[in-house]
PAVEXPA-360127 format. One record per atom (N, C-alpha, C, CB): residue in one letter; x, y, z. Coordinates in steps of 0.001 Angstrom, whole numbers, plus 500000, padded with zeros to 6 digits. Glycine has a CB too. Example, Ala and Ser with C-alpha at 12.3 -4.5 7.8 and 13.67 -1.06 7.14 Angstrom:
a513190494310507800 a512300495500507800 a513200496700507800 a511308495527509046 s512850497750507080 s513670498940507140 s512900500030507870 s514084499402505725 
END
This chain:
x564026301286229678 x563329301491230949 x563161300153231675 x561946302161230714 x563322300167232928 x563514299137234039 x561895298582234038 x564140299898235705 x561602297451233809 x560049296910234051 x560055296528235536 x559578295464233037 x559485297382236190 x558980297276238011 x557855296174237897 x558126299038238853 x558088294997238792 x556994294139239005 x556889293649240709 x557220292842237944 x555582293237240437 x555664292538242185 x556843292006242954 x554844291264242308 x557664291316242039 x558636290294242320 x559924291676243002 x559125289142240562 x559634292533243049 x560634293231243067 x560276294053244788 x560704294188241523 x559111293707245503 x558398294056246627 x559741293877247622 x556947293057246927 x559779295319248406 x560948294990249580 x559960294063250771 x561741296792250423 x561008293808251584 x560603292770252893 x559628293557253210 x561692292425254241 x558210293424253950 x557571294189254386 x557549293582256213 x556250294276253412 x558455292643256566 x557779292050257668 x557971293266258448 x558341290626258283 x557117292946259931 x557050294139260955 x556087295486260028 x558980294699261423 x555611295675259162 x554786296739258741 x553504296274258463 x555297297414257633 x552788297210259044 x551102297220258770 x550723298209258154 x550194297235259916 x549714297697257009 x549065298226255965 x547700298488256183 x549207297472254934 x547166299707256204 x545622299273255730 x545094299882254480 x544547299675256818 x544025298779254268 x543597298689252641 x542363298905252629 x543816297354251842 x541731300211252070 x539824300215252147 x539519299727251127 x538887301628252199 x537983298980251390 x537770298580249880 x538352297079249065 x538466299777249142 x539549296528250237 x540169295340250126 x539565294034249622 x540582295149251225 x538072294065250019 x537626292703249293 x537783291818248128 x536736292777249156 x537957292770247013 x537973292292245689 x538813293310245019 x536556292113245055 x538895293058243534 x539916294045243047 x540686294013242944 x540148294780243287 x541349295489242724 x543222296211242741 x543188296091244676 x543490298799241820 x542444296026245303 x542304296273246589 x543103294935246909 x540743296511247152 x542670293453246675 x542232292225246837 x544271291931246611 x540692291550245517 x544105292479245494 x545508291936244741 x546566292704245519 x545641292313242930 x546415293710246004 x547325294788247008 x547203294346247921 x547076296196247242 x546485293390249012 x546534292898249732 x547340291731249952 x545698292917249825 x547005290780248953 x547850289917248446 x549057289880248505 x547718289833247537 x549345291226247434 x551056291493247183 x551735291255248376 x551509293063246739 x551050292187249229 x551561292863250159 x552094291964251980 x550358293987250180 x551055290832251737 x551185290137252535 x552051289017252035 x550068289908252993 x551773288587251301 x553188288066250785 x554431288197251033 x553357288276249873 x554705289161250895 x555911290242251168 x556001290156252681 x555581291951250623 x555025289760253543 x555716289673254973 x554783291280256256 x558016290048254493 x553924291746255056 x553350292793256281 x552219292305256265 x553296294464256133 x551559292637257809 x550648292440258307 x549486293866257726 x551107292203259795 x548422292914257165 x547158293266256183 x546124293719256707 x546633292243255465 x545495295160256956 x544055295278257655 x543567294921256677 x543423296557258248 x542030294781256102 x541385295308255195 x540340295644256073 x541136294543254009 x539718296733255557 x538272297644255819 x537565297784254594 x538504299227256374 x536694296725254972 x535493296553253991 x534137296706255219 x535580294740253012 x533191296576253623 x531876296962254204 x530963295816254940 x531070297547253053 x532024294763254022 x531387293017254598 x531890292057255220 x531064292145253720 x532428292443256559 x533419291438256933 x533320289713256956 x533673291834258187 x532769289626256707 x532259287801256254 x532948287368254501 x529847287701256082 x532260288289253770 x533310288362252402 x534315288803252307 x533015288908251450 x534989289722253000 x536220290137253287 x537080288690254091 x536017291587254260 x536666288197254890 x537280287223255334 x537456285745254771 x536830287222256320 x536375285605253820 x536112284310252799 x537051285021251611 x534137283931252263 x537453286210250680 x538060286672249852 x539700285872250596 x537705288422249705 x539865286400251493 x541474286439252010 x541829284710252762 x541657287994253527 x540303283900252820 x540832282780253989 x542146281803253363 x539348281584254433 x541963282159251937 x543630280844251447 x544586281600250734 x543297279269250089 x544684282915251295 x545871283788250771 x546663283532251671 x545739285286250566 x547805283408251269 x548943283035252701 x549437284493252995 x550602281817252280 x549549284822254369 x549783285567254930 x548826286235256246 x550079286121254031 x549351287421256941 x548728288096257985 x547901289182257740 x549579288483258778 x546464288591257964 x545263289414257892 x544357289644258861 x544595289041257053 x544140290925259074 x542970291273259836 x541807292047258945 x543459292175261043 x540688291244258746 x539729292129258283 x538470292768259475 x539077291281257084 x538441294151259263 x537271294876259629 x536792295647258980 x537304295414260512 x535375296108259962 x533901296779259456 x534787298045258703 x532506297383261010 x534742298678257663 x534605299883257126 x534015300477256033 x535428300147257044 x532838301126256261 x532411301556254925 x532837303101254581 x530821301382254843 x533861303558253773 x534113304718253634 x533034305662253240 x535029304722252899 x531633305743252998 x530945306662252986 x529868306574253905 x530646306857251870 x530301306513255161 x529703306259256392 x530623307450256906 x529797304630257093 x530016308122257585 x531356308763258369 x531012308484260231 x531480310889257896 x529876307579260657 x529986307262261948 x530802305829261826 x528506307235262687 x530925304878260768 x531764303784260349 x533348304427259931 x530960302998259013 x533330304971259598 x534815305752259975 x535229306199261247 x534955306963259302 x534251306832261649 x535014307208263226 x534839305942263927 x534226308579264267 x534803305082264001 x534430303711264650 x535657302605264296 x532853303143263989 x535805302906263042 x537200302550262659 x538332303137263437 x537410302915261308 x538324304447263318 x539864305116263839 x539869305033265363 x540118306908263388 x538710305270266277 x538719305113267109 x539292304030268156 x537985305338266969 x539235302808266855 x539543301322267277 x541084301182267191 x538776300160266254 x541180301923266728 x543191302060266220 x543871301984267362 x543896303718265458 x544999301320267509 x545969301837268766 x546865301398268191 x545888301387270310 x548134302012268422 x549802301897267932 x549915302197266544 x550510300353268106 x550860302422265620 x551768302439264539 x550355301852263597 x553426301377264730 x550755302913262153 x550518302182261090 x551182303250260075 x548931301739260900 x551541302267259387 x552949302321258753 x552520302926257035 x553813300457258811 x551678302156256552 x551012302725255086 x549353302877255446 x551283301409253568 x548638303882254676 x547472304157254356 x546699303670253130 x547514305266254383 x546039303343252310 x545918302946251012 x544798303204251276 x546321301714250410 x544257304619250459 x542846304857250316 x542404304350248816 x542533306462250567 x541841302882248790 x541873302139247428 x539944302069247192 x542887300220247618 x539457302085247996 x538393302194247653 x537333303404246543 x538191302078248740 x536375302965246007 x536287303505244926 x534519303205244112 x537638302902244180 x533820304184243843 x533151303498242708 x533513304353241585 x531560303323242859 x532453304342240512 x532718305106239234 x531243304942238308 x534201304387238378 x530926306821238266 x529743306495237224 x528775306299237755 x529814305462236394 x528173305708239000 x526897305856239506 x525863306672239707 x526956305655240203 x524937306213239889 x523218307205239382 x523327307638240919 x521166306028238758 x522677308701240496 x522864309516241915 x522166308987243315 x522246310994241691 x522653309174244270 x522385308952245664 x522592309397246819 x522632308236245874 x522187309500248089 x522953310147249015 x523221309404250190 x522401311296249338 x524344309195251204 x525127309065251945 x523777308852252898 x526280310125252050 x523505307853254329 x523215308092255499 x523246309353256677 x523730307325255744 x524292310330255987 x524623311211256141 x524062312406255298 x525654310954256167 x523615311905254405 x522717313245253181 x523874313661252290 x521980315073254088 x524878312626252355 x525978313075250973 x525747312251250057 x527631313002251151 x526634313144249123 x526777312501247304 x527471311248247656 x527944313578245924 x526644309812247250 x527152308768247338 x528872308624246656 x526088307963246753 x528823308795245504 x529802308929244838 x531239309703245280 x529246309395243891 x530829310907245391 x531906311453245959 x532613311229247351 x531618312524245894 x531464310453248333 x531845310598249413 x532571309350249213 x530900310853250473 x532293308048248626 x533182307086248578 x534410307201247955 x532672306188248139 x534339308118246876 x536057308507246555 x536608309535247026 x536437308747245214 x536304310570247359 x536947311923248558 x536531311538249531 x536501313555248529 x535344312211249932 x535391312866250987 x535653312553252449 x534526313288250903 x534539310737251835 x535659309196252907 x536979309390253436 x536179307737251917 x537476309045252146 x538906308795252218 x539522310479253041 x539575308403250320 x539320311590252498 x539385312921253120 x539641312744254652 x538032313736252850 x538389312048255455 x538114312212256963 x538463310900257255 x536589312662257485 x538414309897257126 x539796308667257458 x541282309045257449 x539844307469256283 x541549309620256325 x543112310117256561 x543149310808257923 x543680311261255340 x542460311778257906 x542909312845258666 x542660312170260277 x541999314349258247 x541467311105260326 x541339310575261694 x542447309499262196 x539964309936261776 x542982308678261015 x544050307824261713 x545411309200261330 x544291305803260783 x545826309787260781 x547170310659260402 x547599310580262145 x546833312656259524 x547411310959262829 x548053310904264041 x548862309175264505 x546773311410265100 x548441308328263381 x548885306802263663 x549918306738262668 x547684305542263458 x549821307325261515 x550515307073260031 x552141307350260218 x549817308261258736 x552702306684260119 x554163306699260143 x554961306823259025 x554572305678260662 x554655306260257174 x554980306198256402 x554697306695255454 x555061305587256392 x553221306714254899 x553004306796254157 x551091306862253713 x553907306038253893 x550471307919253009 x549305308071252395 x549587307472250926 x548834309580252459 x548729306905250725 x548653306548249088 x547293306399248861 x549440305139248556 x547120307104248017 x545163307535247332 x545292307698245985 x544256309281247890 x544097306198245541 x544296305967244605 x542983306900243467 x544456304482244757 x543703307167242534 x542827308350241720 x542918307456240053 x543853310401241764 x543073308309239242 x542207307964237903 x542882308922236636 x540347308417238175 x543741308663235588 x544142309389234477 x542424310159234414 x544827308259232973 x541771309911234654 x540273310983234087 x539825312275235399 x538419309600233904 x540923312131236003 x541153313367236934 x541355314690236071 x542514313128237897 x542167314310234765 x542172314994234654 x541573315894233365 x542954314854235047 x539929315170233785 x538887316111232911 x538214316801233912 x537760315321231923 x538070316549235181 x537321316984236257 x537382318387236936 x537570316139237129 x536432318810237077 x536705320114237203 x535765320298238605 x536317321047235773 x536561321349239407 x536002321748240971 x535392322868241383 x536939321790241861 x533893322561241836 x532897323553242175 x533110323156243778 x531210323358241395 x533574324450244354 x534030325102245409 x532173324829245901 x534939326892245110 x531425325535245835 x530106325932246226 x529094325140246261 x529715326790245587 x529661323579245262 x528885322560245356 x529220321466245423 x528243322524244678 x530494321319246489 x531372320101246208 x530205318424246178 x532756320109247752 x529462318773246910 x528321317805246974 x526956317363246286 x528006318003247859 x526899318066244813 x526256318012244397 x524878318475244739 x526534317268244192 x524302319301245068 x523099319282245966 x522232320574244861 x523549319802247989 x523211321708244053 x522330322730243069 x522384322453241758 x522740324162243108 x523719321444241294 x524109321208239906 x523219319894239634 x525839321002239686 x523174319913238325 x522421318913237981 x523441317843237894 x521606319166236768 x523063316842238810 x524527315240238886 x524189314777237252 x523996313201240524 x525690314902237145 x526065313353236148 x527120312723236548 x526436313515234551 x526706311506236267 x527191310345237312 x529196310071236656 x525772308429236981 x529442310254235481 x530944310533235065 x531438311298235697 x531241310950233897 x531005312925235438 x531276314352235518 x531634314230237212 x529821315479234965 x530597313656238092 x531055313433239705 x532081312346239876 x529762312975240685 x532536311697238874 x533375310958238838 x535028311219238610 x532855310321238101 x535050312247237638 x536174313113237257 x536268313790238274 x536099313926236096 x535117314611239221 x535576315664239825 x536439315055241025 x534419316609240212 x535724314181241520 x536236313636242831 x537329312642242728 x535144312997243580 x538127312588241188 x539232312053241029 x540240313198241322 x539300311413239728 x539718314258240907 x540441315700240870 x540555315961242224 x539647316952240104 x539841315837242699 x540217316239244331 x540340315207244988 x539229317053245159 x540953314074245253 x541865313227245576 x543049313669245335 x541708312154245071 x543461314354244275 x544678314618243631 x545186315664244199 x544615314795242295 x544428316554244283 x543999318496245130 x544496317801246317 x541800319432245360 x543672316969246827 x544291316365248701 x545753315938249007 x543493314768249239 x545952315049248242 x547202314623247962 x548349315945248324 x547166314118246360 x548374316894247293 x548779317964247205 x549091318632248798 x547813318603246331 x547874319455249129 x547555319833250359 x548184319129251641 x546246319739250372 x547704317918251695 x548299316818252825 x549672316983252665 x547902315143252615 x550068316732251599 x551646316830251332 x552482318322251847 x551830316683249578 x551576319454251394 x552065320473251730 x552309320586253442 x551216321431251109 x551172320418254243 x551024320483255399 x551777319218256432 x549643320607255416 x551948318059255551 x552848317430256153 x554668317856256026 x552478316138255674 x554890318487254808 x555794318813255442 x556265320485255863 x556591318142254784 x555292321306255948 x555438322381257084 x555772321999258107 x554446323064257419 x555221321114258818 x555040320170260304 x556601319445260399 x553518318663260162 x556684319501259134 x558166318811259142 x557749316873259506 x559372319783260791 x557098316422258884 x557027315660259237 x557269314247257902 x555972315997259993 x558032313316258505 x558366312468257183 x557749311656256452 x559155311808257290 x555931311422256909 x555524311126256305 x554603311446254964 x555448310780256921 x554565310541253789 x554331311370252187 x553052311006251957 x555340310875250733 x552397312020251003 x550809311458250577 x551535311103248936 x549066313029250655 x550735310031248498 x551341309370247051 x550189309490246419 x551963307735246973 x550176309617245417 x548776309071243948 x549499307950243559 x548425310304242179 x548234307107243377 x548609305847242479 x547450305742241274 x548618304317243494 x547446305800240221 x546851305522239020 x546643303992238199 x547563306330238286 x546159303055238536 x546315301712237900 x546344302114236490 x545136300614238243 x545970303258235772 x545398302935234741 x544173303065233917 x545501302219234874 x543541301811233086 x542149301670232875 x542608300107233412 x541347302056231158 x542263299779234151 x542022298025234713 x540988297894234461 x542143297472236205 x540850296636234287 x539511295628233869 x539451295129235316 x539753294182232495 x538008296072235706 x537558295807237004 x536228295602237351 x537920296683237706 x535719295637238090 x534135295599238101 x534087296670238559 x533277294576238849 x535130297861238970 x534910299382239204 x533447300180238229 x536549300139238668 x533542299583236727 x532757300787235831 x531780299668235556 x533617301693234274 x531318298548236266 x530074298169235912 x529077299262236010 x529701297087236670 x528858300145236982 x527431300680236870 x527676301649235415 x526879301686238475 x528813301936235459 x528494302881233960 x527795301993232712 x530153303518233232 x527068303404232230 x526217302864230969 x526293301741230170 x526266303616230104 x527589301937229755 x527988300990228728 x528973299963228881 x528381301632227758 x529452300038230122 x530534299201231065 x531860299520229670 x529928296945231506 x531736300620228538 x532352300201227653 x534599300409228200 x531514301209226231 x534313300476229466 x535864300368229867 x536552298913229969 x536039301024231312 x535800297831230117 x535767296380230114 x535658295687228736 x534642295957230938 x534912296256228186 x535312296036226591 x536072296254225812 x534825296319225959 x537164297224226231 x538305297726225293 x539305297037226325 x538487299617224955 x539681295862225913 x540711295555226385 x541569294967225759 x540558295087227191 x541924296063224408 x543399296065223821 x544118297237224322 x543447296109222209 x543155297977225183 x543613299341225757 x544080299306227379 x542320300410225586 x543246298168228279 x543660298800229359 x544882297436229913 x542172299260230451 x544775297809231191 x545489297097232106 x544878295722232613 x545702297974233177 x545280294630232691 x544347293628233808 x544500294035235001 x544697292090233929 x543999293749236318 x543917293886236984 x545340293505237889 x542880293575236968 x546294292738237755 x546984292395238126 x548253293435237686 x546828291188237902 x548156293944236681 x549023294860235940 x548301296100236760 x548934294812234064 x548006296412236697 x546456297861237269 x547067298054238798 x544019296995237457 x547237297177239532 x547599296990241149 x548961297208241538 x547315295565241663 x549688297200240108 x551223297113240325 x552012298851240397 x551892296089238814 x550735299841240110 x551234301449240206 x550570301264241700 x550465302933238884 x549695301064242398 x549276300937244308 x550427300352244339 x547767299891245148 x550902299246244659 x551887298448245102 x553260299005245040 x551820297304244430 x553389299929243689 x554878300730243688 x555030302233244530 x555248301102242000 x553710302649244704 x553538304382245458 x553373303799246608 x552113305639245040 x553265302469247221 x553341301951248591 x554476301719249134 x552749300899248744 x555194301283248244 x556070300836248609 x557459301150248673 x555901300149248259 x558189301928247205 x559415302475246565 x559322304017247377 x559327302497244630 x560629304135247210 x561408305416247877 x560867306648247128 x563182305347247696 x559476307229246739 x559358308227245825 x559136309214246795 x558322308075244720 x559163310514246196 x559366311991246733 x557192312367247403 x560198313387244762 x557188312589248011 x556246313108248181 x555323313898247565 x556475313406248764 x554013313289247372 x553229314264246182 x553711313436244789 x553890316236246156 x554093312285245010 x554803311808243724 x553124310469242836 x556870310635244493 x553328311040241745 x552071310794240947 x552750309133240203 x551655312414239582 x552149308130240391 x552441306503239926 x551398306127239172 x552559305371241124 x551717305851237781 x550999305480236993 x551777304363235604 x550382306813236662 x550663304007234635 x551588303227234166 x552386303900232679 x550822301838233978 x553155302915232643 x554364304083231475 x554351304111229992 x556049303677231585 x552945303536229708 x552546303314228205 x551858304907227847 x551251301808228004 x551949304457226376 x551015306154225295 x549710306535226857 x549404305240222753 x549342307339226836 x548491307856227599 x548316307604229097 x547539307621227045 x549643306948229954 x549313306588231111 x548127305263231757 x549009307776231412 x547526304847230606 x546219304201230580 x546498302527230475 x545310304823229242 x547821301859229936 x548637300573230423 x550033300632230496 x548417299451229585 x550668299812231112 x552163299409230835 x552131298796232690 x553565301123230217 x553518299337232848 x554492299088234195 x554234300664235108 x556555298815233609 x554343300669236289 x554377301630237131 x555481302450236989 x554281301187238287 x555109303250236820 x556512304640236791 x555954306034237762 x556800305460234657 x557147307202237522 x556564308146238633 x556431308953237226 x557603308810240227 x555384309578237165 x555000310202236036 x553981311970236713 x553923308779235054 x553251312420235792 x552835314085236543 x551183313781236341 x553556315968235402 x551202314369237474 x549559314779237585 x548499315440236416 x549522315842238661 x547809315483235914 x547519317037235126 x547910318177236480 x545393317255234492 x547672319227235008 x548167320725235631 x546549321133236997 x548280322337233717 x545349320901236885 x544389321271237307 x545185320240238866 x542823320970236299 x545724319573238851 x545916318616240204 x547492319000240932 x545881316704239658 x547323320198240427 x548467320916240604 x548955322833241404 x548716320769239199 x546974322632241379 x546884323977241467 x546531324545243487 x545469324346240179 x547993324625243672 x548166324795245366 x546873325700245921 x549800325735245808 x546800326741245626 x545781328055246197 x544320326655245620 x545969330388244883 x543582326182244840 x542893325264244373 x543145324258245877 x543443324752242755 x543424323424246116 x544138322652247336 x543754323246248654 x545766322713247243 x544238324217248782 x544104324675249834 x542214325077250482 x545124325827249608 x541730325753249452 x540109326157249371 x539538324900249541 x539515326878247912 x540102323688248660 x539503322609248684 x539518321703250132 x540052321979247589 x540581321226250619 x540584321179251846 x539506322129252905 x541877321411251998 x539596322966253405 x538770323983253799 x537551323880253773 x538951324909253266 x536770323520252148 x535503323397252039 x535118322005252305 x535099323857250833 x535905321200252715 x535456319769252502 x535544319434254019 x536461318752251400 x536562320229254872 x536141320287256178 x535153320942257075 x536905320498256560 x534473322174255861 x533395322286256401 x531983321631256047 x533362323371256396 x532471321413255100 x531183320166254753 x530813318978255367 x531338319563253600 x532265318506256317 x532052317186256490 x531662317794258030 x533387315956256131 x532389318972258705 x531790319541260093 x533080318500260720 x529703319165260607 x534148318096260166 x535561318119260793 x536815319045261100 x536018317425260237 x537330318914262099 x538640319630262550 x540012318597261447 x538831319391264764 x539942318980260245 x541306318473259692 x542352318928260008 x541461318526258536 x543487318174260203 x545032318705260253 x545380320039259892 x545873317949259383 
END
């Protein structure tokens, strides 16, 4: 098997990327890659002062702005600001495991920063997107399981994993859906999953035991972790195409195109899901 690495990044000049969540991280390092390579870099973070001190001695073309993906008046404020072409999407932002909370909006902190965000950003710039969705999800998608009736936590009793799995699962469900409906429309652009892995990140500090940072004969570094984003961004894969890495359990190695679980697979599932998440959020999706 062919070992895919950065070094292997096509020209990106003339293409713009945007990256949520870009400050630090698989975000930080995808930015990096990527500008390197010659494309011009949004990032949408929540802190544009650290967003701009993160990136000031990376060589390359950056624009950082305001975005907090579980804002949804900071999302529409974002897309609104958009004009012309953008070429990749990278919904990279993320927490994991957090004690419960709710949104400015009265949403599940958690979920809204890994769906439901990313959900109503896609769908507000998609009229700009020329290339490509890539939303990054989690091998623990596929323990997660989807309550139609409570996508938001509001009757079930939260646990802060369990909302963690689910809303990996429906990233995956979206993926799906988007994909389907993009190409009814006939249209050439693809939604991708990218899976780092387990990276050693400051992603699972709030969990209990941070014990994902401690096993690290098991996971990915971070630099390895960034290289399945960087390959579903970038390489010629089929739409709906799942990037993860190519070791025992998907959990380290090199980026390959590998399968979803079966639950991230389930179209009629996709479809409801979409649906309920546009009425939850009180958006007109695609």
């Amino acid at each position: 098997m062919t070992t895919w690495t950065g070094n292997q990044l096509p020209d990106m000049k003339g293409r713009t990327v945007v990256i949520t969540g870009a400050g630090r991280g698989l975000g930080l390092i995808t930015a990096r890659e990527l500008a390197g390579a010659g494309a011009h870099v949004v990032l949408g973070v929540r802190d544009v002062h650290k967003g701009r001190r993160a990136v000031a001695d990376i060589p390359g073309t950056f624009d950082v702005r305001p975005l907090d993906v579980a804002d949804l008046g900071s999302l529409r404020a974002f897309a609104d600001a958009w004009s012309g072409d953008l070429d990749i999407l990278i919904n990279n932002a993320g927490v994991m495991d957090i004690p419960a909370a709710r949104t400015a909006d009265g949403l599940d902190q958690q979920t809204t920063t890994n769906y439901t965000g990313p959900f109503a950003l896609t769908n507000m710039l998609l009229e700009h997107i020329t290339d490509r969705v890539v939303h990054v999800t989690s091998q623990l998608h596929r323990l997660g399981k989807i309550d139609l009736a409570d996508l938001d936590w509001r009757t079930r009793t939260y646990n802060g994993m369990a909302a963690y799995q689910a809303s990996k699962l429906a990233v995956v469900l979206f993926s799906l859906e988007l994909q389907r409906r993009l190409a009814a429309e006939g249209s050439p652009v693809r939604s991708v999953l990218a899976s780092p892995g387990i990276a050693r990140t400051s992603l699972a500090a709030h969990s209990p035991a941070n014990i994902i940072n401690r096993l690290t004969f098991l996971t990915n570094s971070p630099e390895r972790g960034a290289l399945s984003v960087l390959y579903a961004a970038t390489q010629d894969v089929p739409g709906n195409s799942y990037v993860g890495p190519d070791g025992p359990g998907g959990v380290r190695g090199f980026p390959a195109v590998g399968r979803q679980g079966k639950a991230g697979l389930d179209e009629e599932m996709a479809a409801q899901l979409w649906n309920a998440t546009s009425e939850l959020l009180g958006i007109q999706a695609r």
